[in-house]
C-alpha positions in Angstrom: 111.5 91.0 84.1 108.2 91.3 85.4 106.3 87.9 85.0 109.3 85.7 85.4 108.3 82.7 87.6 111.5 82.3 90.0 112.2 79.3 91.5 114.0 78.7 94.9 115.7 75.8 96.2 117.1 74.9 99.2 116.2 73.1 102.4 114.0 74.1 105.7 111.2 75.3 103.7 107.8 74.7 105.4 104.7 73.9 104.0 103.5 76.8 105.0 104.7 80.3 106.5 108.0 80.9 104.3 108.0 84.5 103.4 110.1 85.5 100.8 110.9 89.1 100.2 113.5 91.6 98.4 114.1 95.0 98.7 111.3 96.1 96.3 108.7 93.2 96.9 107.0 91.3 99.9 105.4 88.2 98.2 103.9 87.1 101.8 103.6 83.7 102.5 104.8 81.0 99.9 104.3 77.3 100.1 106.4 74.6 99.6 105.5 71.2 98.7 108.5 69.2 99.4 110.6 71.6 101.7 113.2 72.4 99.2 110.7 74.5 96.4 109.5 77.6 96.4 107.9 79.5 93.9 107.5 83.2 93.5 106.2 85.8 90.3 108.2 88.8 89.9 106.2 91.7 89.6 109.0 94.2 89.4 110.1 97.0 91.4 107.8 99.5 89.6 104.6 99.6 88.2 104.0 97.9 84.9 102.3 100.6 83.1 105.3 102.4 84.1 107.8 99.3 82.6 105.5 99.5 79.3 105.8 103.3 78.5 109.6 103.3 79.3 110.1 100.0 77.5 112.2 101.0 74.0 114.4 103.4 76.5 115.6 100.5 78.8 115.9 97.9 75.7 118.2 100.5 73.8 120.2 100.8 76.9 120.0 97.3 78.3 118.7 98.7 81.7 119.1 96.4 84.5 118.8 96.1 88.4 120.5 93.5 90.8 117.9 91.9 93.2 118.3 90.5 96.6 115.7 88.1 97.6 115.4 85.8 101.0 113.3 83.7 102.9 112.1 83.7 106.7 110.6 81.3 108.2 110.1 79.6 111.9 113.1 77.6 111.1 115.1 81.1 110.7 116.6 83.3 107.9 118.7 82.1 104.8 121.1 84.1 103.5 120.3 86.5 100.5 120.5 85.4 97.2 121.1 87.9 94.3 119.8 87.9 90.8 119.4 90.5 88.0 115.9 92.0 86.9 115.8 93.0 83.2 113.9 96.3 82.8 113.1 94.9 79.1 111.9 92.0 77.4 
């Protein structure tokens, strides 16, 4: 859900200039200290005023949304990745 600190690993990340998006969210350029972290917030494909009001409606029905999230970088492209982001807490 929104807030959830994701954590990617792999290889070919560069200290600087790895941009990580998904279909909802651009989170720009990310840094990695080693080459093989990254670390990104989720801040959710809609606003979270919006995610608040609606809350007890997606809890009672378990609402759900599978994400897709990849990183460019000068080294190139990796392949997409998909996880699930929980509309409820």
């Amino acid at each position: 859900g929104v807030g959830t600190v994701v954590k990617l690993y792999g290889e070919g990340f560069l200290e600087k200039g790895n941009h990580v998006v998904t279909a909802f969210e651009d989170f720009g350029e990310v840094s990695s200290n080693d080459g093989e972290m990254l670390e990104i917030t989720i801040k959710g494909p809609f606003p979270e005023e919006f995610l608040k009001k609606n809350a007890e409606f997606y809890k009672k029905e378990k609402f759900t949304m599978n994400y897709q999230i990849a990183v460019m970088n000068d080294s190139g492209n990796s392949n997409f990745v998909s996880f699930t982001f929980l509309f409820y807490e």
